[in-house]
C-alpha positions, 0 to 999 in steps of 0.5 A: 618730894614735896607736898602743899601746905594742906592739912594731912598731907604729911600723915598720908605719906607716912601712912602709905610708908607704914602700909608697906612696912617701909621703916623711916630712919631719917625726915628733913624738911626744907622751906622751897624758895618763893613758894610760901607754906611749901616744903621739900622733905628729905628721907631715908627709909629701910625695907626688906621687900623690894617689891612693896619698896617699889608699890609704896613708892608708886602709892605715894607719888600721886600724893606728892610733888617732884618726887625724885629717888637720890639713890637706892642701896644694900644695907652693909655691914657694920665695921665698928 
């Protein structure tokens, strides 16, 4: 997704995340070319409650722009 440059715009994401208990594990942000002061950010999140997965997601999507899903998967288990 992404956000404008305005102030809180990032807290009211994580605050709608932590809301529905969806745990970040991963945040990258990228500067968007030829928009000044915007920025694409990239996460990953844990959850163990599809349904508050899928209201959170739609509690952000008004507070962002071009929001795309990249993939949702089970966790597996660790082999090491």
């Amino acid at each position: 997704f992404s956000l404008a440059h305005e102030e809180g715009s990032l807290s009211a994401i994580l605050s709608v995340l932590s809301f529905y208990k969806l745990n970040l594990t991963k945040i990258q942000s990228l500067p968007i070319m030829g928009r000044e002061w915007e920025y694409q950010f990239y996460v990953d999140l844990k959850f163990s409650n599809y349904l508050k997965y899928k209201q959170g997601v739609d509690a952000i999507i008004p507070l962002t722009k071009d929001l795309i899903i990249l993939g949702e998967y089970e966790e597996g288990e660790q082999t090491i």
